[in-house]
C-alpha positions, 0 to 999 in steps of 0.5 A: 340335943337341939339340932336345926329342923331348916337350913338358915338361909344366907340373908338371915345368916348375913343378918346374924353377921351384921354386927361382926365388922371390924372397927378401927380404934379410935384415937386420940392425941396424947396431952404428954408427947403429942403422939397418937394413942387409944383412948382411955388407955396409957400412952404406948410411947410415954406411958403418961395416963391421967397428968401422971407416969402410969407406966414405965416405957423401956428405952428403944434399943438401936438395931446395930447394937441388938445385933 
């Protein structure tokens, strides 16, 4: 079994690390409801993807009638 003849040191583990920083998404706004959503991904409010229905989005529930 490969096993580490030295220890990494914290600069080259942190360089290692480097590129393990979370981004935010990128948005973009969506050209059926004007709500922001992902880009290259169907729209979570609408479901509009392309200029069509891509998705069917269920209607909200009111909380008074879910309770």
């Amino acid at each position: 079994m490969g096993v580490p003849k030295r220890r990494v040191s914290h600069a080259r583990q942190g360089d290692r690390r480097a590129h393990h920083a979370l981004t935010t998404p990128q948005l973009e706004e969506c050209k059926h409801c004007k709500e922001q959503k992902r880009a290259h991904h169907a729209c979570p409010t609408c479901g509009w993807y392309g200029g069509r229905e891509a998705i069917r989005v269920k209607a909200a529930r009111s909380r008074e009638a879910g309770a």
